[in-house]
N, C-alpha and C positions, 0 to 999 in steps of 0.2 A: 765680356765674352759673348752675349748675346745677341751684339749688334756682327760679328764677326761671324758669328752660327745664322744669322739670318741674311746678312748678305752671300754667304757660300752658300747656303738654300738656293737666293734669288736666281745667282749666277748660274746653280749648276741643272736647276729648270730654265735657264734660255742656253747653254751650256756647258757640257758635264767637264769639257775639257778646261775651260775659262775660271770653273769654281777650283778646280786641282793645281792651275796656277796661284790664284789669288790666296786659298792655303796654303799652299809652297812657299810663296814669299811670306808671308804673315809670320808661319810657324821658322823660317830661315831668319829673318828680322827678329823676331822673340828669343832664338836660340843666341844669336849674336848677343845681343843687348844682357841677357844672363850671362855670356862666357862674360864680356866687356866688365860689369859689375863683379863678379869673382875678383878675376884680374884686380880693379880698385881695391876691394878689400882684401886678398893678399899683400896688394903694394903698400898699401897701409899700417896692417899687421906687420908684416916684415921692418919697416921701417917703425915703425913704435916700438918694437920687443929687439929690434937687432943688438942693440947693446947689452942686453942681457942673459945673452945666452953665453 
């Protein structure tokens, strides 16, 4: 997280708009990648326990 909080620093002193993108995408990328992973672990779960319900 650190190198992420210091490049949007770097960015949004040369600028402010350029750092607001680059957290956009970062935080839109992270948010995917968590739905993505759920998703696996329900498809998982559903398919391990589906016979026993």
């Amino acid at each position: 997280q650190k190198e992420i909080d210091e490049k949007a620093l770097a960015l949004f002193k040369e600028d402010p708009d350029k750092a607001k993108e680059y957290l956009t995408s970062y935080c839109k990328k992270s948010g995917n990648k968590a739905v993505e992973e759920a998703w696996k672990l329900g498809d998982f779960l559903w398919t391990k326990y589906d016979g026993k319900f």
